[in-house]
N, CA and C of each residue as an Amber inpcrd file, in Angstrom:
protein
   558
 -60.5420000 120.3490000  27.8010000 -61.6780000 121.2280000  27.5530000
 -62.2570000 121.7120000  28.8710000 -62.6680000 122.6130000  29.1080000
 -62.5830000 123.7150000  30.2630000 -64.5190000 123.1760000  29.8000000
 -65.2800000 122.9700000  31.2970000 -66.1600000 122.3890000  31.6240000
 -67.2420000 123.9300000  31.8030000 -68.6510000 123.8010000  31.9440000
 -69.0350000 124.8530000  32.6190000 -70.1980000 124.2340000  33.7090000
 -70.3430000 125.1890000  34.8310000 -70.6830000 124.2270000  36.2420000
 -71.3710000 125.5760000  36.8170000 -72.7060000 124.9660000  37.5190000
 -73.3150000 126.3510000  38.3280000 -73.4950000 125.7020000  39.6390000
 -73.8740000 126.6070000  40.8420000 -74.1290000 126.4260000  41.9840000
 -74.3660000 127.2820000  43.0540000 -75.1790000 127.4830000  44.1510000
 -75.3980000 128.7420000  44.8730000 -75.1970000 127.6500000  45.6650000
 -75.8450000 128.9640000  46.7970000 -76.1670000 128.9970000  48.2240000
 -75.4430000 127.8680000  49.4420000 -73.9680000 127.8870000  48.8850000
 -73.4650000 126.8890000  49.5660000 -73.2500000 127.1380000  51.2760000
 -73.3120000 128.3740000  51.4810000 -73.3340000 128.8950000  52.8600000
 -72.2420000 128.1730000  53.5880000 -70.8950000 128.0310000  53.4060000
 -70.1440000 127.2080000  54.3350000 -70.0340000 128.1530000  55.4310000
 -69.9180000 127.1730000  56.5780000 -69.7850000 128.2700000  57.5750000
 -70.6410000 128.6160000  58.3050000 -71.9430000 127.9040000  58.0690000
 -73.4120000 129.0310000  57.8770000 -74.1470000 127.6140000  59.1990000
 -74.0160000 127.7250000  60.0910000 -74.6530000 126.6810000  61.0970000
 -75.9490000 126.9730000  61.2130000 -77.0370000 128.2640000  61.1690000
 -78.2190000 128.3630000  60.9730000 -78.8840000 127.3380000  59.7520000
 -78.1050000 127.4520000  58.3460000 -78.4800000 126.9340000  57.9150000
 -79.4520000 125.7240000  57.3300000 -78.6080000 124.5790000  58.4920000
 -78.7960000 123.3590000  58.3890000 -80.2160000 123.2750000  58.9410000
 -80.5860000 124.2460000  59.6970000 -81.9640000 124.1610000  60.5280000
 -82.5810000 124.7370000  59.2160000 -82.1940000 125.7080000  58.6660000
 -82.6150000 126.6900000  57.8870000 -83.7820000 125.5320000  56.3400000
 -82.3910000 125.4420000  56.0830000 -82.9460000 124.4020000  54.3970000
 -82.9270000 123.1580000  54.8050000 -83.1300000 122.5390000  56.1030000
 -83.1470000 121.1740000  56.2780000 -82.6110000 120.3210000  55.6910000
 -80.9860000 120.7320000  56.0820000 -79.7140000 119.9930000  55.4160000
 -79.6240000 118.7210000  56.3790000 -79.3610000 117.6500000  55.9480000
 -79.1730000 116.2940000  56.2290000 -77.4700000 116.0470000  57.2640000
 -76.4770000 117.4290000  57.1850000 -75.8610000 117.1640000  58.2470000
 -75.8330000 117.1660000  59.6080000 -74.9240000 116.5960000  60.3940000
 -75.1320000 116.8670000  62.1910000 -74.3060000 118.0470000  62.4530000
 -73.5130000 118.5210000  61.5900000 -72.4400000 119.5760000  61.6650000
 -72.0080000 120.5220000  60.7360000 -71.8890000 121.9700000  60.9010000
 -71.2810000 122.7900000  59.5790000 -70.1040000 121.9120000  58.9630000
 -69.1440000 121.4870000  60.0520000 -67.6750000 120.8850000  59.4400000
 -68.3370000 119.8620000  58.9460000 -69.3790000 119.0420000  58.8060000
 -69.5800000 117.8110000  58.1040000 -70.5740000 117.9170000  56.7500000
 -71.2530000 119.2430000  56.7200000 -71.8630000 119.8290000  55.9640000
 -70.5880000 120.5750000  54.9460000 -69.5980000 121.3920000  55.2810000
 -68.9210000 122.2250000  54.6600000 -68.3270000 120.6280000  53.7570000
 -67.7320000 120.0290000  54.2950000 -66.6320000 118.8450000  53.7580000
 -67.3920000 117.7290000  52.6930000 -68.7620000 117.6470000  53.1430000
 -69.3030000 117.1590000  51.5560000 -69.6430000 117.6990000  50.7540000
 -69.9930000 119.1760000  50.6820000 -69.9480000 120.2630000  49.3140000
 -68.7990000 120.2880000  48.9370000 -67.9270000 120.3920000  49.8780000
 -66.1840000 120.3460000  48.7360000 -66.2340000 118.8970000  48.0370000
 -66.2990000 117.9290000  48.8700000 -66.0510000 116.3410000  48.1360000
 -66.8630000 116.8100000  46.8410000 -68.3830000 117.0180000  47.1430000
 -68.9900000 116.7660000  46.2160000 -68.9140000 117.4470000  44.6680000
 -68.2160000 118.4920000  45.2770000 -67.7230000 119.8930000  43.8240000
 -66.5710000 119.2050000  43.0990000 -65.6320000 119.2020000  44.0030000
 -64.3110000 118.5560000  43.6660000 -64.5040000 117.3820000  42.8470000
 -65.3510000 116.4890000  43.1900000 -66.1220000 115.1380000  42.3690000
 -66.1630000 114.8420000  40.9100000 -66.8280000 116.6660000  40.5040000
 -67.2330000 117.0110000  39.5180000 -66.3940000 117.8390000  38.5390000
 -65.8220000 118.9900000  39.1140000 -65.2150000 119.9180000  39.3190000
 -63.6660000 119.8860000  38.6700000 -63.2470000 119.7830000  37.6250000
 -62.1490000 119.8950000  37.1200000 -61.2500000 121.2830000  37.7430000
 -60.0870000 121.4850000  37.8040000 -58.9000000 122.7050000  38.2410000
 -59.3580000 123.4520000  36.6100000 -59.5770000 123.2250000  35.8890000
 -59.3510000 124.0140000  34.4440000 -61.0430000 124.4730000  34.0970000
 -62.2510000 123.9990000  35.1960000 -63.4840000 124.3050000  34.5580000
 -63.7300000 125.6100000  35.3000000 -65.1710000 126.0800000  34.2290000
 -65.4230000 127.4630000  35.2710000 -66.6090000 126.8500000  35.9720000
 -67.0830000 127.6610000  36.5930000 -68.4900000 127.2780000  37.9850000
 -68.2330000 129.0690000  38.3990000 -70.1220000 129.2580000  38.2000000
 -70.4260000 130.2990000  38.4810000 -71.3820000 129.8180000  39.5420000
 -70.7830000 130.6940000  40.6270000 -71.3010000 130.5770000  41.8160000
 -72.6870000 131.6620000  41.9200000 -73.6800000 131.4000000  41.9860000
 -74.6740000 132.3280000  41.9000000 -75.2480000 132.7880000  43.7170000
 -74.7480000 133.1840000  44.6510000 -74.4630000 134.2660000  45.7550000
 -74.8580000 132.8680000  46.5780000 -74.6560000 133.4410000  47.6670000
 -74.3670000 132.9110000  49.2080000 -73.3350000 131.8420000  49.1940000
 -71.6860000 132.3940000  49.1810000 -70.9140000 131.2370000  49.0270000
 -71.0480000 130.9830000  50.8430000 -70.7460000 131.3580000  51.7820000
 -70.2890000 131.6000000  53.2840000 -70.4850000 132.3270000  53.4600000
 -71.2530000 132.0140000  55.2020000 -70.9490000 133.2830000  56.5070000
 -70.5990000 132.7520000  57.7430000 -69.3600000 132.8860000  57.4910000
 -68.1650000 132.5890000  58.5530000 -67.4300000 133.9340000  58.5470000
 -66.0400000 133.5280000  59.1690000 -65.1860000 134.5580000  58.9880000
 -64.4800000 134.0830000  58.3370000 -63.7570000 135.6000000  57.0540000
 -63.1150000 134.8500000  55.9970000 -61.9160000 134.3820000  55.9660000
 -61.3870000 133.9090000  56.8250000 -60.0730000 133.1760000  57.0590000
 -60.7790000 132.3910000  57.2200000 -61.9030000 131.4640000  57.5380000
 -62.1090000 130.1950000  57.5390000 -62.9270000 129.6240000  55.9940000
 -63.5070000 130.6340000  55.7720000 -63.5910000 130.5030000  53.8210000
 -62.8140000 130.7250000  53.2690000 -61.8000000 131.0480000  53.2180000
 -60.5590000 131.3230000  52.6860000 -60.0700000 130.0730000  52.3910000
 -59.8060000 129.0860000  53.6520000 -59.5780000 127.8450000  53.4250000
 -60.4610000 126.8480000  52.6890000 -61.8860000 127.0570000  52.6990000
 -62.6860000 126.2430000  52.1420000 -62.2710000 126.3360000  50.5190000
 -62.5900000 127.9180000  50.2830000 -62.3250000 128.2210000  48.9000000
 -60.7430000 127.5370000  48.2060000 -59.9570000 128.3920000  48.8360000
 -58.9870000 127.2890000  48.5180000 -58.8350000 126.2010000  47.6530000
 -59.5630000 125.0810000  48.5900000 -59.9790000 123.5850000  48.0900000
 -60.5520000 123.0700000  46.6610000 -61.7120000 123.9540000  46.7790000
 -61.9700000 124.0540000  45.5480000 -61.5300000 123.7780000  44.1560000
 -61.8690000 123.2730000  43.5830000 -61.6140000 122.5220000  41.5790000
 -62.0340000 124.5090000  41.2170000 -61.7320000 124.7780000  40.1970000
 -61.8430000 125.3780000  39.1840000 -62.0790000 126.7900000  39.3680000
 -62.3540000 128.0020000  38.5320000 -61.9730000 128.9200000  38.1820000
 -63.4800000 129.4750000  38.2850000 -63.6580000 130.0290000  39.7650000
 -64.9460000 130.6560000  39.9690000 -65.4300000 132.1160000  39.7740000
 -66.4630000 132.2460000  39.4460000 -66.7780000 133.0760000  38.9370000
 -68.0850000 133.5380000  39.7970000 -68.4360000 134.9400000  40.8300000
 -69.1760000 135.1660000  42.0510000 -70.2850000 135.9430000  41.2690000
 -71.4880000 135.5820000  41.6500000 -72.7920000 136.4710000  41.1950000
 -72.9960000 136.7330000  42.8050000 -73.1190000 137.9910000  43.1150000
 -73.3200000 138.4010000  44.6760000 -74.6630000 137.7940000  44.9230000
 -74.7160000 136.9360000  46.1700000 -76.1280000 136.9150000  46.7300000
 -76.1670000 137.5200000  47.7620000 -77.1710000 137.4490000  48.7280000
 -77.5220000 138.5400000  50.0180000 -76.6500000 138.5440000  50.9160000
 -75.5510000 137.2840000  51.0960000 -74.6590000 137.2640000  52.0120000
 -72.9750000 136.9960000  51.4300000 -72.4650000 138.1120000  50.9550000
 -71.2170000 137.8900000  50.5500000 -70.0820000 138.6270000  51.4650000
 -70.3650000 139.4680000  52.2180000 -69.5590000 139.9280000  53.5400000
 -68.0430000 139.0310000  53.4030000 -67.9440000 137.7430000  53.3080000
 -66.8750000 136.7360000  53.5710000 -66.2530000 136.4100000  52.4320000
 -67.4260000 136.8070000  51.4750000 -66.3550000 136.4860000  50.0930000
 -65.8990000 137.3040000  49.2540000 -66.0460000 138.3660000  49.6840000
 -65.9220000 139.7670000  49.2280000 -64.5100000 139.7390000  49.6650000
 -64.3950000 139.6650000  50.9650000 -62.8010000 139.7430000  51.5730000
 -62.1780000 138.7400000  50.8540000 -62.0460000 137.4350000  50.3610000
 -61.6070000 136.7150000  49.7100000 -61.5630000 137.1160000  48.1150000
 -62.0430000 137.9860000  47.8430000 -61.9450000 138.4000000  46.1420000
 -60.8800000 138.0640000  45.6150000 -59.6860000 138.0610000  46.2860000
 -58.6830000 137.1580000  44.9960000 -58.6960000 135.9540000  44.6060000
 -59.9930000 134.9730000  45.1690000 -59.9800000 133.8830000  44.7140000
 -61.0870000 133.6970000  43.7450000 -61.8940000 134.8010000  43.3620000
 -62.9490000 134.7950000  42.5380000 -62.6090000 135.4130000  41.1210000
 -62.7490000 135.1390000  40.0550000 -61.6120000 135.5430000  38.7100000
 -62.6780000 136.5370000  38.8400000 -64.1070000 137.0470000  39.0710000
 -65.1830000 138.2290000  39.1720000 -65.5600000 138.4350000  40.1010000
 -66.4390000 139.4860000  40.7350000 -67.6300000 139.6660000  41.4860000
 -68.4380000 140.6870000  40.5930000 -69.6190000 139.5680000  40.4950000
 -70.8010000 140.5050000  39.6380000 -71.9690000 140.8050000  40.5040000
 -73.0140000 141.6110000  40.3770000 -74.2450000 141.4000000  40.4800000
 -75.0410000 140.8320000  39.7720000 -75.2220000 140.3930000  38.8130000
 -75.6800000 139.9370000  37.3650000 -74.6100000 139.8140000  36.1060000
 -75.2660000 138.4920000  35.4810000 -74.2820000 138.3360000  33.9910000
 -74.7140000 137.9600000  33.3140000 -74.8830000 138.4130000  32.0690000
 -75.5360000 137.3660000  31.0730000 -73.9970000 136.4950000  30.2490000
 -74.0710000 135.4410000  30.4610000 -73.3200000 134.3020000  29.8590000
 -73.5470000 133.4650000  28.9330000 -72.9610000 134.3780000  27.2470000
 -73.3290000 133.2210000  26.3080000 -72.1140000 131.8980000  25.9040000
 -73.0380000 131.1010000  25.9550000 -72.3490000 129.4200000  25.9170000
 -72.7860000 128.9630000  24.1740000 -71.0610000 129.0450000  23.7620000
 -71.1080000 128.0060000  22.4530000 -71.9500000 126.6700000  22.4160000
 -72.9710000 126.5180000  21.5700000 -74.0890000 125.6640000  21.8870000
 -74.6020000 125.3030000  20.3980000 -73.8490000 124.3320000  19.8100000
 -74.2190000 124.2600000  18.5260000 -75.7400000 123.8970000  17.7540000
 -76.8850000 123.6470000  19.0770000 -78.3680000 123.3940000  19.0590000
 -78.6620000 124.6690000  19.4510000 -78.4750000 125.5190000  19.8300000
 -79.0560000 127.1700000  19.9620000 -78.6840000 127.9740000  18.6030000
 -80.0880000 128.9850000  18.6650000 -79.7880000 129.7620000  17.9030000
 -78.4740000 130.2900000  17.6650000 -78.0170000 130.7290000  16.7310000
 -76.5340000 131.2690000  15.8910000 -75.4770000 130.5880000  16.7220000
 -75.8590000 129.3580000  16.9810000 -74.6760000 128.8480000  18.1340000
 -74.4180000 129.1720000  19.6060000 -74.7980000 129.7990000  19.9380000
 -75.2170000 130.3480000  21.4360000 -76.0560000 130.4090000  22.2090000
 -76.1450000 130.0710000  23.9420000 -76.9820000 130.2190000  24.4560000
 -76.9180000 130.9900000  25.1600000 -77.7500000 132.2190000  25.6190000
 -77.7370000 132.7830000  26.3970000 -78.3540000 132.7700000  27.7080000
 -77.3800000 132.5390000  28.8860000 -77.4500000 132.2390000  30.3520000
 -77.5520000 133.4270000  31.3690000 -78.9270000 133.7050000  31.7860000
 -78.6770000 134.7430000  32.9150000 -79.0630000 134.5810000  33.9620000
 -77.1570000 135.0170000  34.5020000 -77.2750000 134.2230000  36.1100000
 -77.2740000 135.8140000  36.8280000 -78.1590000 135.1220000  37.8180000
 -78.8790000 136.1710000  38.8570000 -78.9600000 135.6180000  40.4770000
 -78.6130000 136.2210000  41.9420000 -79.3740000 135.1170000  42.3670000
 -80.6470000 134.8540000  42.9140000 -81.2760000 135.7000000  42.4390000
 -82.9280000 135.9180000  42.7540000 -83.5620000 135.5900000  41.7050000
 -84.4220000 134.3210000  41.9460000 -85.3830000 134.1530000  40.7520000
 -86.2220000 135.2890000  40.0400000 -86.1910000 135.3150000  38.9650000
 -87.0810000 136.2820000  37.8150000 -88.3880000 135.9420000  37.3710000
 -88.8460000 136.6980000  37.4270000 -90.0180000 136.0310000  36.0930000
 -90.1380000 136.2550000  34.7650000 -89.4440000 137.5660000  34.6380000
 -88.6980000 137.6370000  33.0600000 -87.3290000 138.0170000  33.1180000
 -86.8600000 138.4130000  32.0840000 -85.5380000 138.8390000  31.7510000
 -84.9070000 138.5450000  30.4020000 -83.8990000 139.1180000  30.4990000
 -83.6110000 139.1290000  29.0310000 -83.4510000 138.1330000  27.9490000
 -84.0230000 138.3360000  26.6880000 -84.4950000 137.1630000  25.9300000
 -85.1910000 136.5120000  26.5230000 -86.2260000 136.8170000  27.1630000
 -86.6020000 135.2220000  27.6050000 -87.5970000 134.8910000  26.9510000
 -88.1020000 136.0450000  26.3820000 -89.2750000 135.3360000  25.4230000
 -88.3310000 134.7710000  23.8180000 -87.2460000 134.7300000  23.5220000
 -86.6560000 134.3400000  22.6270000 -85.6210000 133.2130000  23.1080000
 -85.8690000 132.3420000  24.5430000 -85.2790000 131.1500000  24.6220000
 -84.3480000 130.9890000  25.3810000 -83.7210000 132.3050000  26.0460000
 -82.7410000 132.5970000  27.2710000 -83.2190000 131.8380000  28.1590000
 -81.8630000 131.5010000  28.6180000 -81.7560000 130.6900000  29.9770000
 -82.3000000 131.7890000  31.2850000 -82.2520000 131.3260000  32.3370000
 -82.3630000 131.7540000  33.6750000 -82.1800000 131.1260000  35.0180000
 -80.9720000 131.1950000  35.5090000 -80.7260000 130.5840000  36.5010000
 -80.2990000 131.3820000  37.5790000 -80.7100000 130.2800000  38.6300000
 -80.7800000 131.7440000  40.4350000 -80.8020000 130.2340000  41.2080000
 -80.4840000 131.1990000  42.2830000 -80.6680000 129.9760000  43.8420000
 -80.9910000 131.1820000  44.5710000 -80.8570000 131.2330000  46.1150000
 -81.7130000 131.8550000  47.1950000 -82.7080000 131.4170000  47.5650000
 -83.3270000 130.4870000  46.7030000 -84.9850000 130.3390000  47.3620000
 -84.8490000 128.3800000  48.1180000 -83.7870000 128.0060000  47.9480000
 -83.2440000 126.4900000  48.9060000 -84.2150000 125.6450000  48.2790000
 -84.4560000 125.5390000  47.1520000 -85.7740000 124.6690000  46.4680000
 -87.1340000 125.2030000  47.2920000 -87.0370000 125.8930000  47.8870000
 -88.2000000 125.9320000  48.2940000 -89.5910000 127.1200000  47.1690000
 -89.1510000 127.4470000  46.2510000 -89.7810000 128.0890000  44.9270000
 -89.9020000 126.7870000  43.8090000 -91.3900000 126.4710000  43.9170000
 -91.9530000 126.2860000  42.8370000 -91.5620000 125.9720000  41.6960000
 -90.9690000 125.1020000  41.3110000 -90.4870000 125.2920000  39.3450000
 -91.6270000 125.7690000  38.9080000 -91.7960000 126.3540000  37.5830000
 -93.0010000 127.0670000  36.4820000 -92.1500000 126.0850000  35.2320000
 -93.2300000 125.3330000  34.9650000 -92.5530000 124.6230000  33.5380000
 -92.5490000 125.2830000  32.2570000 -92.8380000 126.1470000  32.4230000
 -93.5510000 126.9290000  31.3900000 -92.2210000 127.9000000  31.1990000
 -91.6080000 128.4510000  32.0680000 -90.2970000 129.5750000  32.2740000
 -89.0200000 128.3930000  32.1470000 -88.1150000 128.8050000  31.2830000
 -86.5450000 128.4610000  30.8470000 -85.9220000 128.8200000  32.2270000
 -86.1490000 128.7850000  33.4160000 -85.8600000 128.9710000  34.6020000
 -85.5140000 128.0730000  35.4750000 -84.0920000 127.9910000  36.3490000
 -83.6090000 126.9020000  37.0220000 -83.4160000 127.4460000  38.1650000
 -83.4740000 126.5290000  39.3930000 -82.9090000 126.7530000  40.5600000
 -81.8440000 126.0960000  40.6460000 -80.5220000 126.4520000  40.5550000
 -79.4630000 125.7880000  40.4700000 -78.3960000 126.1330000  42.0340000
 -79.4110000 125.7970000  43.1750000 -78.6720000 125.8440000  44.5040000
 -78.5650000 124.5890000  44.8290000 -77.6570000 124.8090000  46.2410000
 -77.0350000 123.1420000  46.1750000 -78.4100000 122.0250000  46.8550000
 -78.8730000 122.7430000  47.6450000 -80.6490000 122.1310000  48.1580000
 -81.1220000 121.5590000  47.4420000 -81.5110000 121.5230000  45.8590000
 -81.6610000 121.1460000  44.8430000 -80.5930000 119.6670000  44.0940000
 -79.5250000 120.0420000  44.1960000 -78.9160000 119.1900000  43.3080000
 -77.6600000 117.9850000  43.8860000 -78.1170000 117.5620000  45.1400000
 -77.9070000 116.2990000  46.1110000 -76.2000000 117.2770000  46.4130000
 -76.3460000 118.3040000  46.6200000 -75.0990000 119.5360000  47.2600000
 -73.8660000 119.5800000  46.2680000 -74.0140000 119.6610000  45.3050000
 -73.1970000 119.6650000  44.2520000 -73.6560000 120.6580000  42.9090000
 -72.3900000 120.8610000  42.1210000 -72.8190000 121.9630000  41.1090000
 -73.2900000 121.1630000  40.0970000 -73.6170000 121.6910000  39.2600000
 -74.9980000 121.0340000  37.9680000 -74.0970000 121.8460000  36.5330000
 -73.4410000 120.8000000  35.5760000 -73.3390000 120.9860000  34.5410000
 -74.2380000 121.4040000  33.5990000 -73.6650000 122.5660000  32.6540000
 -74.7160000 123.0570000  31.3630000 -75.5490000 122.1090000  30.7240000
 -74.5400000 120.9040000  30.8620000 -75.5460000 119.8680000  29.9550000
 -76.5910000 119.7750000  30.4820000 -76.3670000 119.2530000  31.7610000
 -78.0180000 119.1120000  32.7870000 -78.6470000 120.3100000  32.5120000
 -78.3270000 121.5420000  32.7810000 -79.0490000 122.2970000  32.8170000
 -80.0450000 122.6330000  31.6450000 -79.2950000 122.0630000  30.6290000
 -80.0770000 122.0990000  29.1340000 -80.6090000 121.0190000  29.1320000
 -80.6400000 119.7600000  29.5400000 -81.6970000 118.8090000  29.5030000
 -82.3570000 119.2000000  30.5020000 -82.8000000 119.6880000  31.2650000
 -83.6690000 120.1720000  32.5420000 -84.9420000 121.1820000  30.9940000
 -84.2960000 122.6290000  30.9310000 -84.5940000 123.0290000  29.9790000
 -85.4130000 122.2610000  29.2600000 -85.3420000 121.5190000  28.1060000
 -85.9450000 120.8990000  27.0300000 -86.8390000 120.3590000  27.5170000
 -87.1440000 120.0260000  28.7310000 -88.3000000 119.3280000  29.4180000
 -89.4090000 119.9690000  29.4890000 -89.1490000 121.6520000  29.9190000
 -89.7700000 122.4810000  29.8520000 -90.9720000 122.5490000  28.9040000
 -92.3970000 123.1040000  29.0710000 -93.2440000 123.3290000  28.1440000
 -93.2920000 124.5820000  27.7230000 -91.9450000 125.4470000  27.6500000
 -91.9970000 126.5910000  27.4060000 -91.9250000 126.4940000  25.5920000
 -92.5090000 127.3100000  24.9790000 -93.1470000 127.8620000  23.6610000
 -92.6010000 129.2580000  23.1380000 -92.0760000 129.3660000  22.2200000
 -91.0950000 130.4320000  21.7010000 -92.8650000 130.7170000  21.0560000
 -92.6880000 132.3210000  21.3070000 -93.7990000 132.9600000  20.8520000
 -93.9460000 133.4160000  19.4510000 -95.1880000 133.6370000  19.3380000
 -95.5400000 133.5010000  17.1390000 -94.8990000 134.7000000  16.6970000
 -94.3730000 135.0600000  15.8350000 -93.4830000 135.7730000  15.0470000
 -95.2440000 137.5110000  15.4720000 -95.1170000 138.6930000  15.4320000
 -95.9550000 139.9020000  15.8180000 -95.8640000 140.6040000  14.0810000
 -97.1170000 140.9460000  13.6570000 -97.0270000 141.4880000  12.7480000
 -97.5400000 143.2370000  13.5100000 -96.7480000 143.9280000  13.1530000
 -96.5760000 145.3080000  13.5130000 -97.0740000 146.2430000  12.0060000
């Protein structure tokens, strides 16, 4: 069974970074090599993982190799820095700007949930007053959760540098004090 897996802002490559989101490595190469361990960990060859933007900014012969490595069948939501993975596009089964992704979900309405991955946090969007997901990275945890918004930061800053299964992401969700609004008489 083919898994589903999210994750941004992995920036391999990206040595500002570490100063940047106050990453816990001494080195990009020691930083790049536990996001792979840690994907790979998780990460089945047969699952998908939608990468929601900033995979690397290196040069792409050296993401080329990172990507490579990689478990499973990725799927690119452009973030502000894709320059490197753009040139690598044959390893991405897409490049989107936005997607809405519905997930067979036998606790959602008509069986489906609907997931929209972006990588800039929203404050609305589609369905969302009817229970849509919303997931983004770019902001390195450093944005606020709103408990109130079906809204995730699903970058690696967030999730000990590893991608975050639907399940999590739907128990994250349910925690939420978000409130499906009263039926409008028109």
């Amino acid at each position: 069974m083919k898994n589903i897996w999210f994750t941004g802002d992995t920036h391999f490559g990206h040595k500002n970074i570490l100063a940047y989101a106050n990453r816990p490595f001494s080195s990009v190469e020691e930083m790049d090599e536990a996001i792979i361990i840690n994907w790979n960990s998780r990460v089945e060859p047969q699952d998908n993982v939608y990468h929601l933007g900033d995979v690397g900014l290196c040069h792409p012969d050296r993401l080329r190799v990172v990507l490579e490595r990689l478990n499973g069948r990725i799927y690119l939501i452009r973030g502000n820095h894709e320059k490197s993975a753009e040139a690598c596009n044959e390893r991405f089964e897409w490049i989107r700007d936005y997607y809405e992704l519905k997930v067979d979900d036998g606790e959602a309405h008509r069986g489906k949930q609907l997931v929209v991955l972006f990588h800039y946090p929203m404050r609305e969007w589609k369905a969302s007053h009817y229970g849509a997901y919303h997931l983004y990275g770019h902001s390195h945890g450093n944005l606020q959760d709103d408990s109130a918004l079906l809204s995730f930061d699903i970058g690696v800053d967030c999730h000990h540098f590893r991608p975050v299964s639907y399940d999590e992401v739907k128990a994250v969700m349910k925690c939420k004090k978000w409130k499906h609004p009263p039926p409008r008489d028109f």
